[in-house]
C-alpha positions as CSV (number, residue, x, y, z in Angstrom):
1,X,106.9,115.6,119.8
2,X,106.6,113.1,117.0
3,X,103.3,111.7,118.3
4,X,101.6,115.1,118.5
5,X,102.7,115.9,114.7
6,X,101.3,112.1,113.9
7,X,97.7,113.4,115.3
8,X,97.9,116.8,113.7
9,X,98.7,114.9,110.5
10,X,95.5,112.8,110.9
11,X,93.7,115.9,112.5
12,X,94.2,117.5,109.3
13,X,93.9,114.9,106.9
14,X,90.2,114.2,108.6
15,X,89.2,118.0,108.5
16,X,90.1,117.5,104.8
17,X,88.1,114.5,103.8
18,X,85.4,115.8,105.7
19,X,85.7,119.2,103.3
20,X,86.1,117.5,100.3
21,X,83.0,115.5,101.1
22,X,80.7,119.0,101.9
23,X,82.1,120.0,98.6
24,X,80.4,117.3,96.7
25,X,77.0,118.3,98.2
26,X,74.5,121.4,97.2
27,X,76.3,124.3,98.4
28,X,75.5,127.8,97.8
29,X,78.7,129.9,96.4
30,X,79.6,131.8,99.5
31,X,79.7,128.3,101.2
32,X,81.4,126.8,98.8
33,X,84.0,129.5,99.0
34,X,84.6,129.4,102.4
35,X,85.1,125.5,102.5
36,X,87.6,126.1,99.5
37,X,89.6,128.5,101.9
38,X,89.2,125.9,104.6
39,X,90.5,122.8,102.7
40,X,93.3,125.3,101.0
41,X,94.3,126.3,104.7
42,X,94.1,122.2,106.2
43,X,96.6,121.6,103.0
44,X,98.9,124.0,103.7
45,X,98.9,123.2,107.4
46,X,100.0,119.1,106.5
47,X,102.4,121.1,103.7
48,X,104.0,122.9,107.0
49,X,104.3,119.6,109.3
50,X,105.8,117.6,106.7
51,X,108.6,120.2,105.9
52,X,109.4,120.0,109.8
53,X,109.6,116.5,109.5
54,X,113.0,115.7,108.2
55,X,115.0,118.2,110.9
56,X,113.3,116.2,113.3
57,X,114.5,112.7,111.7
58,X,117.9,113.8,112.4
59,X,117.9,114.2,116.1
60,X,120.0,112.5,118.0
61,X,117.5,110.3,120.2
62,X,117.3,107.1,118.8
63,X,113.3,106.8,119.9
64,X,112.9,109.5,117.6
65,X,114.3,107.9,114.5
66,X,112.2,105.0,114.6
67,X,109.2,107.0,113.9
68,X,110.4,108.6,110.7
């Protein structure tokens, strides 16, 4: 379980680079809107995932722990 929320983390975190970087190039506005609501949406997904994080860090398999 902790590997999978490791590559949604880095799932995430490339969807966002890869936004941010579109958002530095000529857009029009509706583009640019929807590629805010994107990035706003990839953030709030990582925001999720590590709020789940810590319940996890306290279960009782010690494979589990040394991921945390």
């Amino acid at each position: 379980m902790i590997d999978e929320n490791c590559a949604r983390l880095r799932t995430h975190q490339g969807n966002i680079r890869r936004y941010r970087h579109l958002l530095e190039t000529s857009l029009t506005d509706l583009e640019r809107e929807y590629i805010g609501k994107r990035l706003l949406e990839e953030q709030l997904a990582i925001e999720m995932l590590s709020a789940r994080a810590p319940s996890e860090a306290s279960s009782p398999d010690p494979r589990a722990a040394q991921w945390v």
